[in-house]
C-alpha positions in Angstrom: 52.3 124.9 115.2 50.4 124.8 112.1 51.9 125.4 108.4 49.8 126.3 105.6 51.1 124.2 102.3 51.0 124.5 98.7 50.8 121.8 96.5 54.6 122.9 95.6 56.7 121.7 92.5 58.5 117.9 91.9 61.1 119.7 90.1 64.0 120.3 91.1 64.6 117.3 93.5 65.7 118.3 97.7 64.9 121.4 98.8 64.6 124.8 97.1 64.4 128.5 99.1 62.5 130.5 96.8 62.2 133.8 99.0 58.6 133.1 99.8 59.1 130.1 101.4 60.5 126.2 100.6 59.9 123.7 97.8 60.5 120.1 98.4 60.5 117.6 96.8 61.6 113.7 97.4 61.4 110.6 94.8 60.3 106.7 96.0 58.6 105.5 93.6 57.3 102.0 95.4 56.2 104.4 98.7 53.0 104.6 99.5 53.5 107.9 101.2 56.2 110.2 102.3 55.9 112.7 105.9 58.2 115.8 105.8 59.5 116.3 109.4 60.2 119.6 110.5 62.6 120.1 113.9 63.2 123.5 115.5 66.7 123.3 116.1 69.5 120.5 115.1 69.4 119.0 118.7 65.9 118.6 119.2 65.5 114.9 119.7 62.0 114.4 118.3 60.3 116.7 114.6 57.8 119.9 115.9 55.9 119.0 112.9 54.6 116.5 110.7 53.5 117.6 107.2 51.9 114.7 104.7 53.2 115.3 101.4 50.0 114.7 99.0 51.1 115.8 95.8 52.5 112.7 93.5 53.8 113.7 90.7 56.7 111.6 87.7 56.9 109.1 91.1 58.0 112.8 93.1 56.3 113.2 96.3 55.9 117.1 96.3 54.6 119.7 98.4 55.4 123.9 99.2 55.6 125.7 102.7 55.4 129.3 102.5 57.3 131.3 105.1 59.7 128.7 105.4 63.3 130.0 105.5 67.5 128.8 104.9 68.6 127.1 108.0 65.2 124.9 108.3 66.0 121.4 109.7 64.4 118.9 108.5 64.0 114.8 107.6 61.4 112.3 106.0 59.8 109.6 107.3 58.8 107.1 104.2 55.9 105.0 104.2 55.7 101.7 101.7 55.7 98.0 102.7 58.4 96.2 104.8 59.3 93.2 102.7 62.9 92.3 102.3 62.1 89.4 100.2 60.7 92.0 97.4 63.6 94.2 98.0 61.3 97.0 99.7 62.7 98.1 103.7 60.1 101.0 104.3 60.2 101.3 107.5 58.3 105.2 108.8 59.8 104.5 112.4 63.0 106.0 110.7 63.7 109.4 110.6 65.6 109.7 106.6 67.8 112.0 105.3 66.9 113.6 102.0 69.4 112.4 99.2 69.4 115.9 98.0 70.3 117.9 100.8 72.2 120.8 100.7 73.5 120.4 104.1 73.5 118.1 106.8 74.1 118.9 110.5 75.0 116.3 113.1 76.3 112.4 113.0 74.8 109.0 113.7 74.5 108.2 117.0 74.7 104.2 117.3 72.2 102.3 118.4 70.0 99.1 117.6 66.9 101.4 116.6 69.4 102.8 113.5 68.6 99.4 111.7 65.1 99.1 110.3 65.1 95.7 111.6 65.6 93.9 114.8 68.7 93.4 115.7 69.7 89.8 117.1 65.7 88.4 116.2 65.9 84.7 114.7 64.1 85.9 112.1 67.0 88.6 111.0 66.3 91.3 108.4 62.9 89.9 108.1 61.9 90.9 111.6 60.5 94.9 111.3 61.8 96.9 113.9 59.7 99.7 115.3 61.8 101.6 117.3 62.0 105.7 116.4 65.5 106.3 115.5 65.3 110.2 115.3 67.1 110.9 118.1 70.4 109.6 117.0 69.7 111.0 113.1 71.4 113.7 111.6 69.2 116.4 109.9 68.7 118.1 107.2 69.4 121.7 106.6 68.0 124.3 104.1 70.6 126.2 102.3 70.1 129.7 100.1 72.3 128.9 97.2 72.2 132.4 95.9 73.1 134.1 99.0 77.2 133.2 98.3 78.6 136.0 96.0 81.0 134.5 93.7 82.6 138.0 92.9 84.8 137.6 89.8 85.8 133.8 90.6 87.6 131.8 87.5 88.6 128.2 87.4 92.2 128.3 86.4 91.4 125.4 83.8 94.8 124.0 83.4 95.3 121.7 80.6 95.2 118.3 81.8 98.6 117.4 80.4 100.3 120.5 82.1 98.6 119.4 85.6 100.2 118.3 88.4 97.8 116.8 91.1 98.7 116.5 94.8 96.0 114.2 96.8 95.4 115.8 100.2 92.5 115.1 103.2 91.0 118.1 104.4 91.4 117.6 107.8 94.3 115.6 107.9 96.3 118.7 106.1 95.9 121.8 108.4 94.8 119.7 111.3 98.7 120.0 113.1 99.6 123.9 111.1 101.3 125.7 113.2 100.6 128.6 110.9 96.9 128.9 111.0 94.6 129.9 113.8 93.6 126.5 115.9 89.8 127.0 115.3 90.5 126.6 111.4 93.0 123.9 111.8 91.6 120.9 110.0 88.6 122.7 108.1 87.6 124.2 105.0 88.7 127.4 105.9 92.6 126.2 106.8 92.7 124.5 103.2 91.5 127.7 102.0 93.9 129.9 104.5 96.8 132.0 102.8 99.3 130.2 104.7 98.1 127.2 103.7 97.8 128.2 99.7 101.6 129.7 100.2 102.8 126.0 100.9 100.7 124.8 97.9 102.1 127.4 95.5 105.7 127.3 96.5 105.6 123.5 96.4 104.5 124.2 92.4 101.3 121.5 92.3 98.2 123.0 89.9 95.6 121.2 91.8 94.0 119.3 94.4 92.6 116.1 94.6 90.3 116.4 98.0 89.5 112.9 99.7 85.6 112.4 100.0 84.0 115.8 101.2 80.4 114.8 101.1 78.8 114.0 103.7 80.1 110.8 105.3 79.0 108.5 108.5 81.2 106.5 110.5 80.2 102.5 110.6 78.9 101.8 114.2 81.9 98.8 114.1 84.5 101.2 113.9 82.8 103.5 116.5 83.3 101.0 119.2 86.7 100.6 118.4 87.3 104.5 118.9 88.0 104.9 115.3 85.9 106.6 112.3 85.6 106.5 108.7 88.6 109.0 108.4 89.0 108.8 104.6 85.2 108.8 104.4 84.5 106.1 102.0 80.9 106.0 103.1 78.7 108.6 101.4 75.7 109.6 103.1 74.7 112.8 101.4 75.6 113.6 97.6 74.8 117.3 98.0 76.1 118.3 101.4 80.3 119.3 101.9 80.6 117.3 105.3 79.9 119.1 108.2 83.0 117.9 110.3 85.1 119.9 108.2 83.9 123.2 108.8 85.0 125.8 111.5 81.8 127.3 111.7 80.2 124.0 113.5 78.1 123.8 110.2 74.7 123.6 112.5 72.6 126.1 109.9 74.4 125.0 106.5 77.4 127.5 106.9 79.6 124.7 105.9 78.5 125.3 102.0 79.9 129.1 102.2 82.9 128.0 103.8 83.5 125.3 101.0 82.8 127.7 98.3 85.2 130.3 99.9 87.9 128.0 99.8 87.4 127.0 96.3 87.3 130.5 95.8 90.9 131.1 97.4 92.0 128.2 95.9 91.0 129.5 92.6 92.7 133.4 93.2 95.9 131.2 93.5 95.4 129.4 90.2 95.0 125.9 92.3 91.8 123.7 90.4 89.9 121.6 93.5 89.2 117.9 92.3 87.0 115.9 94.4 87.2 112.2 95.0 83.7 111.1 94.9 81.7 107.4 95.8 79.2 107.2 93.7 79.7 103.4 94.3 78.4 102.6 97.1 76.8 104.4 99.9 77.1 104.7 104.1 74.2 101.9 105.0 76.2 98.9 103.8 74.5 95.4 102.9 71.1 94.0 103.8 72.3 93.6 107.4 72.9 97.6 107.4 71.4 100.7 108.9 68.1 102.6 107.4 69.7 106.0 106.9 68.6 107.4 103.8 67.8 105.1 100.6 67.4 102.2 101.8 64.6 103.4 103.7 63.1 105.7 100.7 63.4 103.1 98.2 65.6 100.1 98.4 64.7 98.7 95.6 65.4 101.7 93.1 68.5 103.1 95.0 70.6 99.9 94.9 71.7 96.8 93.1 70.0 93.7 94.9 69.8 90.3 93.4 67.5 89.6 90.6 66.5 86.1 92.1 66.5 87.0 95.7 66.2 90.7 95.8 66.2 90.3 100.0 70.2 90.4 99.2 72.3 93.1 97.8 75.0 92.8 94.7 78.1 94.2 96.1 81.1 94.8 93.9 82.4 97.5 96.3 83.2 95.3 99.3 81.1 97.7 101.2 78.0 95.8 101.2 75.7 97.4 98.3 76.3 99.1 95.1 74.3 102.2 93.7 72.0 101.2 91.0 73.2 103.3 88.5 70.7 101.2 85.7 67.6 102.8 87.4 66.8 106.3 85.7 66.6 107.6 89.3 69.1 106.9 90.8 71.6 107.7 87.9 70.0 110.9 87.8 71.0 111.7 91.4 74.8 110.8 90.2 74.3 113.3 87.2 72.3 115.9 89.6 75.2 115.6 92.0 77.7 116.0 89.7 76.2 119.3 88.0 75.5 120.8 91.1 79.2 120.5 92.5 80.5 122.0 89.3 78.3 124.8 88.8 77.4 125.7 92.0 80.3 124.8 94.1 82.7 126.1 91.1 84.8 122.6 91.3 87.2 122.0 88.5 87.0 117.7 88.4 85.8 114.4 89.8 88.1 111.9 90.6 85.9 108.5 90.3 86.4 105.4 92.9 85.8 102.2 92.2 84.7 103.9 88.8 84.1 100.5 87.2 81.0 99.6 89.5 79.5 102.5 87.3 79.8 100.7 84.3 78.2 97.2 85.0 75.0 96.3 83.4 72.2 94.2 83.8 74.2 90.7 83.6 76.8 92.5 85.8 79.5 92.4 83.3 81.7 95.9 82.7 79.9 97.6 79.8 82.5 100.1 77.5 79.3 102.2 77.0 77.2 102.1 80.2 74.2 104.2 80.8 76.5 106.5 82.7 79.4 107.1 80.4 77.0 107.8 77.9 75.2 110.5 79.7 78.4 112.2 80.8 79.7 112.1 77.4 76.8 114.2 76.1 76.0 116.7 79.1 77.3 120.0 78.3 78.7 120.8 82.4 80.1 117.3 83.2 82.0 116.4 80.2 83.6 119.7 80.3 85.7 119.2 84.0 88.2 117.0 84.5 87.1 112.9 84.8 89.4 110.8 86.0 88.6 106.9 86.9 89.7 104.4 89.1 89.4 102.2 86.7 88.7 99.0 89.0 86.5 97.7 91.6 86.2 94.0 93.6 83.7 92.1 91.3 84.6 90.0 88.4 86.6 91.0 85.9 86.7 94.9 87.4 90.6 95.5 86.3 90.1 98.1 83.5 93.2 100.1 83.6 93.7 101.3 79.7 90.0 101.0 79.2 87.7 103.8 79.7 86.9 106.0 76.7 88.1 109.3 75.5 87.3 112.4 78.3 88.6 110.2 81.0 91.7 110.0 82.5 92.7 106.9 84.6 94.7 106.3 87.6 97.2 104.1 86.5 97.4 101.1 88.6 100.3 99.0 86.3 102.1 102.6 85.9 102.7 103.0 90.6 103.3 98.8 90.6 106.3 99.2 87.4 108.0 101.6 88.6 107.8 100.4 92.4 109.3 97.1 90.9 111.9 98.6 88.8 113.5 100.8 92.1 113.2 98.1 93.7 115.7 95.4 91.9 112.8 93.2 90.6 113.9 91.3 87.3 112.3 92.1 83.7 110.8 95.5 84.6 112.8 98.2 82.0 110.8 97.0 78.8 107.4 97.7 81.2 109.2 100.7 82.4 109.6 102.3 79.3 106.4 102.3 78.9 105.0 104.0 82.2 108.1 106.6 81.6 106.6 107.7 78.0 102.7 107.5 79.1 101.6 104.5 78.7 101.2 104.3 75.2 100.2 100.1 75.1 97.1 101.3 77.2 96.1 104.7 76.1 97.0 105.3 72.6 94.0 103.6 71.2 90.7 105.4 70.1 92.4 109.0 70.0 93.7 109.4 73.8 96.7 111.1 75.1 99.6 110.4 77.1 97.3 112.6 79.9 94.8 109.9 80.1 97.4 108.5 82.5 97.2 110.0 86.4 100.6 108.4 87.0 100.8 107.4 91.1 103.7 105.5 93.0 101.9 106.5 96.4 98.4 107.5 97.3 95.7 107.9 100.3 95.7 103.7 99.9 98.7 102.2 101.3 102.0 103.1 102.1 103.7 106.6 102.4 106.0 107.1 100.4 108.8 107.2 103.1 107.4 103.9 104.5 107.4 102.2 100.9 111.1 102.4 101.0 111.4 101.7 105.2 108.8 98.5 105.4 108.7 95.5 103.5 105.2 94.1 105.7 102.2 95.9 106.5 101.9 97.0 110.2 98.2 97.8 110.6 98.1 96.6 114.6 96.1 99.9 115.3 93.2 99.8 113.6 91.9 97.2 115.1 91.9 94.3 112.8 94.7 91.7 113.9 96.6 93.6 110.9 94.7 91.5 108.4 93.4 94.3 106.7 95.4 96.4 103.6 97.1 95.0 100.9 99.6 92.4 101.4 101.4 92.9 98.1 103.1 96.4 98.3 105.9 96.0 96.2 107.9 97.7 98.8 111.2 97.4 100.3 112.6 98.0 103.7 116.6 98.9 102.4 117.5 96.1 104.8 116.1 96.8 108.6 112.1 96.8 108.8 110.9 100.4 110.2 112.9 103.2 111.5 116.6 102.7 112.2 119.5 104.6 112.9 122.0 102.7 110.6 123.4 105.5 108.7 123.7 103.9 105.4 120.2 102.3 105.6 118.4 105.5 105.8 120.9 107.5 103.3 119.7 104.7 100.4 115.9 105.3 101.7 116.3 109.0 101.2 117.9 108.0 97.3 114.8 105.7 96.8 112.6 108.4 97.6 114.6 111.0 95.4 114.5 108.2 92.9 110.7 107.8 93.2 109.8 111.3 93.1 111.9 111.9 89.9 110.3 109.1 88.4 106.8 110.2 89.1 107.7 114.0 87.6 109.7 113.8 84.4 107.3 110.9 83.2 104.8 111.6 80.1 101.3 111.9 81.5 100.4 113.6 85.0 101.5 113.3 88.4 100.3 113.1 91.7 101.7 113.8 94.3 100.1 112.2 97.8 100.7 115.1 100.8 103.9 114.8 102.9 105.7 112.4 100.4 107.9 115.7 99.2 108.4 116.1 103.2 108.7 111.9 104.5 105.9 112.0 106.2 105.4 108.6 108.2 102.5 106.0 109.1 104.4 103.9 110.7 103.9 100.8 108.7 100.2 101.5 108.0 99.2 101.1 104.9 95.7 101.2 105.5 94.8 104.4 108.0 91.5 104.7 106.7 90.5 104.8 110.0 93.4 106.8 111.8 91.6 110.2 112.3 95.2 111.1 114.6 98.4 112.0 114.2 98.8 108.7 111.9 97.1 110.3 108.9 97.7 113.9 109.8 100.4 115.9 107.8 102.9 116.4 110.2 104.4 120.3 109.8 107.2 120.1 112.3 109.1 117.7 110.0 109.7 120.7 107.6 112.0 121.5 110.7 114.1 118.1 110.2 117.5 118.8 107.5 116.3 115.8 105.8 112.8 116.3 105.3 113.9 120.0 104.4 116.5 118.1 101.5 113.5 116.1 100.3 111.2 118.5 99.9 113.3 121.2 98.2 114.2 118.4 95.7 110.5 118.0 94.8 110.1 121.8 94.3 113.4 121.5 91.8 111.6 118.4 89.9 108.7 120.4 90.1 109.8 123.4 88.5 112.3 121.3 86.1 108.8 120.0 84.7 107.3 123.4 84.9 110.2 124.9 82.8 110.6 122.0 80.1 107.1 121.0 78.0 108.6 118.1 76.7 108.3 116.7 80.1 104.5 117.4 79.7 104.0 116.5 75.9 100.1 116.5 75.2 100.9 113.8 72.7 102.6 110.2 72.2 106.5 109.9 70.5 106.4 109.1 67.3 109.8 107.8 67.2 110.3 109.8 64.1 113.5 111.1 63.0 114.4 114.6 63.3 115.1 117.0 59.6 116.6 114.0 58.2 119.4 112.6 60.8 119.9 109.2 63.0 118.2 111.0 66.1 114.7 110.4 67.4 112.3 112.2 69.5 112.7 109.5 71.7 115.5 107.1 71.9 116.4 104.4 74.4 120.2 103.2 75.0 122.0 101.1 77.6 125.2 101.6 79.6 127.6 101.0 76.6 125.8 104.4 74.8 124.2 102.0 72.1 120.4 102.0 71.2 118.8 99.2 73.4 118.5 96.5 70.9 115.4 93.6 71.4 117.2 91.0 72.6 118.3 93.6 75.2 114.8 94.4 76.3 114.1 90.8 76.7 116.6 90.3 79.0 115.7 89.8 82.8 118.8 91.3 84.7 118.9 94.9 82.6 118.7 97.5 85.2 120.1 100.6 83.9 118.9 102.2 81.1 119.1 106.2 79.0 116.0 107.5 78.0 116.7 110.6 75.0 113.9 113.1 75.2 114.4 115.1 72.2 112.6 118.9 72.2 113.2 119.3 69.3 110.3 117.8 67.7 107.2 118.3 70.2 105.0 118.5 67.0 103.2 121.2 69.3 101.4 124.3 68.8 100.9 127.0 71.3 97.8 128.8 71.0 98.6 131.6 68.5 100.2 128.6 66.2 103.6 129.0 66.9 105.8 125.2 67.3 106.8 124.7 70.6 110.2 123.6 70.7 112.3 122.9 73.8 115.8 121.3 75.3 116.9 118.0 75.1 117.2 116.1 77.6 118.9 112.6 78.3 117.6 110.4 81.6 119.7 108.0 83.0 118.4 105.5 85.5 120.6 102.7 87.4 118.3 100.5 89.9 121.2 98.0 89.9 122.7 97.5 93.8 126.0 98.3 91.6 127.6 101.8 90.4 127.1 101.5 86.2 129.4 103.0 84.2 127.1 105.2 81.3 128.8 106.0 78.0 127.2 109.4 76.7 125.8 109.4 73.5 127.3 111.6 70.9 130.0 112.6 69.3 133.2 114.4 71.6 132.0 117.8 70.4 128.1 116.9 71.9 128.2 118.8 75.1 125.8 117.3 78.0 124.9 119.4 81.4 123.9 117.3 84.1 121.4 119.2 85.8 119.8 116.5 89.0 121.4 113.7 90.5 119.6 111.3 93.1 122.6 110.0 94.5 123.2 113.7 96.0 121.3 115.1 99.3 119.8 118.0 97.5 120.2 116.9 93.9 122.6 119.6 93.5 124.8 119.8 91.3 128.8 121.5 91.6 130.0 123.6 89.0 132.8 120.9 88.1 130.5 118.2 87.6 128.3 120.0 85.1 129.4 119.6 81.7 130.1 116.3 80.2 131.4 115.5 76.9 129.3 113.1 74.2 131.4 109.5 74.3 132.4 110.1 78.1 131.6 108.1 80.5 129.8 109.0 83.6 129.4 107.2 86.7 125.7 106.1 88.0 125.8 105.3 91.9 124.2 102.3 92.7 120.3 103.1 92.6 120.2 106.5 91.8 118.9 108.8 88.5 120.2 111.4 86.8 119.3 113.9 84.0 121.3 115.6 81.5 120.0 118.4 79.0 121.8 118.7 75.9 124.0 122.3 75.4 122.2 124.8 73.2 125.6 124.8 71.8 125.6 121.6 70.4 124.3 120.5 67.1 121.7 117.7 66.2 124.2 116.2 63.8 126.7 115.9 66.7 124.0 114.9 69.0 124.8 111.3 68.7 127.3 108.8 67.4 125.0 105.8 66.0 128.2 104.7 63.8 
């Protein structure tokens, strides 16, 4: 078969269906020449056709075949010198994926000819290895982004501050639904199924936070241990949705029109899609890694290697390399990336990992105003979707929690280890605590940031459940392989009393209090929550706290326990914390207490006070055994707007926590005419509360259980002058 070709376009980068035929285009600019590879069908094991791209243009090797069509497999094979110890692998034995591919079909299949040197030589990543290794490539795939009709699609662009996030894994979600057909069950389509979005609406969240969903590859060590790269920490392809996810086998690019329709679904049911994303690091690991992709198109420009021995990569991932994020190139492909998932794939926000790696300069140190962060703050698409860092990595110095710059939000790392502390018993953690409970103001108040700059987490993908942070005390990572030395060793969990599951009847009532506790922590604190999926339902790892390579029943949402009383208490709960944050903005206030008094009396808009229904003093703060505090919220105040200019004002409410393994005694605040309603208590089931328990007089005292929370709101009938007694 013979192609005519056109010398084609450099611009844009990938590959481009015109109609008439296919533009690609592919930068190296150390190569000294670049073969597009042209197969017939996914699982042919060797290209129909080899095509020299001649055209060499901005460092873009470039060229145009008409006739070509959507659903045209295809690789490059990328010619330059093999010299490790000038950072340059070219190596044109290896089939390549194109960084910018739309879709990829097919996975790695292992074998010593995937490394671009040979394996097990004395002379190591020096020795060139010449084996083809297109038979066990995936390919790429030509996709028609205008054949997807939108219709009248709207991203729901909920304020940040009114969000409330719930971090799910694709597969892992629908993968056990009973309410879904079986061939959508763990796809794209059973995110996007109306059974699915039912649960999601009901359960009250605004978005969701979607584990990696580009293209991933599993490393070949976890492949002969029977496991894979479940979580899918090791990007492969920028562009492409992965293909694993899709029901329709995602061998001709279908898998992008089944992502976009779920957005789509998502959308109609006012859910946003945020998408974790590892700009990082990438799937082909240090110099002792495979030649998948950039390594093999340019090593040198992709990827951070040493400056005095650039045979060696700089890792501050722990996964071997680090994108190279100084070279124009390669931070263009982050920005190209990034653009392309929120215009054409209608996505509403990024969530970052490792986020810092992305700001480290040329002496490696974290730079407040990288490269990167300045071109996100500038372009008109990114800066306008949700950004939200995790503001660390594992090089020096990367803890910067409170320290990325206005647009970005931030998981907050010291807010998920506080509060873990605090229900915990540990000493000296209410001063801290107030804090995390009013958003963080000692790390985000600086250079004009909001209380929503905090993503506020006590549980996520990494580490324990939520029911195991309150059932283990040790990690139990046995099954993945790795002599459980693998996962964090400090969880700031706590096991109740028996490690794992028990049948001790007191034991697991506490554990379902710790979780209420948890949960009602994590929704009536200032910033925004997230949820991680199954927490509102105990779902279980058994002990793992590392399943990143669990692709079983592990990691998977488990739907049957919705059958379980229990699980049916807790997650009922959540939907009441849920829509008790809905209900009540100053749950969800867009900006910082001022501790200002309200029209002239003793009462704050926000107000701390200890058992004895006095203002915490400093000497109290300082002390190590407080446990049980009151936190006054006062509505009254918001200094809010809504959009036609109106004050928002709300109800009062009064929050009352106890982590002591003692009952407290609370004094109310106010004066006998104040009239409080409790409205939750964690040391009940459901949080329910009976008619006779509701109304409390100011001055009274009401009982805390040991470890447990609850939440009064002030009567409508009662006046801000008898709100309190500060006499």
């Amino acid at each position: 078969m013979k192609l005519q070709t056109w010398p084609g376009s450099p611009y844009p980068l990938g590959a481009t269906s015109t109609g008439e035929g296919v533009n690609f285009a592919l930068f190296s600019e150390n190569a000294s020449g670049v073969d597009l590879c042209l197969f017939d069908s996914s699982h042919q094991p060797q290209e129909t056709l080899r095509i020299r791209l001649t055209e060499h243009t901005d460092q873009i090797w470039h060229s145009f075949i008409p006739g070509l069509r959507p659903g045209q497999i295809y690789g490059y094979r990328v010619y330059g010198p093999y010299a490790p110890e000038r950072g340059h692998r070219f190596n044109a034995s290896k089939l390549l994926v194109d960084p910018y591919a739309k879709a990829i079909t097919g996975e790695v299949r292992w074998g010593p000819e995937m490394f671009g040197f040979e394996l097990g030589s004395p002379l190591g990543d020096l020795s060139r290895d010449y084996r083809d290794s297109a038979p066990g490539m995936p390919r790429c795939v030509v996709v028609d982004d205008r054949a997807f009709d939108w219709a009248s699609d709207a991203p729901p662009r909920t304020p940040l501050h009114q969000s409330i996030i719930y971090e799910l894994h694709v597969r892992g979600f629908t993968k056990l639904s009973p309410d879904i057909p079986e061939e959508q069950r763990g796809t794209y389509a059973g995110l996007g199924h109306p059974a699915t979005i039912e649960y999601l609406k009901t359960l009250g969240v605004t978005a969701v936070e979607l584990l990696p969903v580009h293209h991933h590859s599993d490393e070949p060590h976890l492949v002969g241990r029977e496991r894979s790269n479940y979580w899918g920490y090791s990007t492969l392809g920028y562009f492409a949705p992965h293909a694993a996810y899709a029901a329709c086998g995602g061998t001709q690019g279908e898998q992008v029109a089944e992502f976009k329709q779920m957005v789509k679904a998502l959308h109609a049911a006012g859910i946003e899609v945020i998408l974790d994303v590892v700009y990082n690091h990438t799937a082909e690991g240090g110099e002792g890694g495979p030649t998948l992709c950039f390594r093999g198109i340019d090593n040198a420009s992709y990827y951070r290697l040493q400056p005095d021995n650039p045979r060696f990569h700089l890792d501050f991932t722990g996964c071997g390399n680090s994108l190279n994020v100084l070279h124009e190139n390669a931070l263009r492909l982050v920005l190209d990336s990034l653009r392309y998932w929120a215009t054409e794939m209608h996505v509403d926000g990024f969530r970052f990992d490792l986020a810092t790696t992305l700001l480290r300069g040329e002496n490696t140190g974290v730079e407040e105003m990288s490269p990167f962060l300045a071109i996100v703050h500038q372009d008109p698409v990114i800066s306008r979707v949700k950004l939200i860092a995790e503001p660390w990595d594992v090089g020096h110095d990367g803890y910067h929690v409170g320290n990325f710059p206005v647009l970005w939000a931030e998981w907050n790392g010291r807010y998920r280890d506080t509060v873990r502390r605090y229900w915990k018993g540990d000493d000296a953690q209410a001063a801290d605590l107030a804090f995390r409970l009013c958003g963080s103001s000692d790390l985000y108040r600086h250079n004009g940031k909001r209380p929503y700059a905090s993503i506020n987490f006590v549980t996520s993908h990494d580490g324990f459940t939520l029911h195991d942070l309150v059932s283990y005390s040790e990690k139990h990572n046995e099954d993945n392989g790795e002599e459980n030395r693998d996962g964090d060793n400090h969880n700031n969990s706590w096991n109740c009393g028996v490690e794992g599951e028990t049948d001790d009847g007191e034991i697991n009532a506490l554990r379902q209090r710790q979780q209420r506790n948890l949960l009602a922590t994590l929704l009536l604190s200032q910033g925004v929550p997230m949820i991680c999926a199954g927490d509102e339902c105990g779902r279980t790892q058994r002990g793992n706290n590392n399943a990143y390579c669990q692709d079983n029943g592990i990691s998977w949402f488990d739907w049957s326990r919705l059958a379980d009383p229990k699980s049916k208490l807790l997650l009922e709960f959540t939907r009441r914390l849920i829509r008790l944050r809905h209900d009540h903005p100053i749950f969800r206030r867009p900006k910082f207490f001022q501790g200002r008094r309200i029209r002239g009396s003793d009462v704050k808009d926000v107000m701390w006070f200890s058992p004895a229904g006095t203002e915490i003093t400093d000497e109290e703060w300082n002390m190590h055994y407080v446990r049980s505090i009151g936190l006054f919220l006062s509505g009254r105040t918001m200094d809010v707007r809504d959009e036609q200019g109106r004050l928002i004002e709300d109800d009062s409410f009064l929050l009352l926590l106890n982590a002591n393994h003692a009952p407290m005694a609370f004094v109310l605040p106010g004066r006998r005419d104040a009239r409080w309603e409790l409205e939750l208590d964690t040391a009940l089931d459901d949080g329910e509360i009976s008619a006779d328990r509701r109304e409390h007089q100011g001055s009274s005292t009401l009982l805390l259980r040991e470890r447990s929370l609850c939440v009064l709101k002030l009567s409508g009938r009662t006046s801000v002058e008898s709100m309190l007694l500060l006499s």
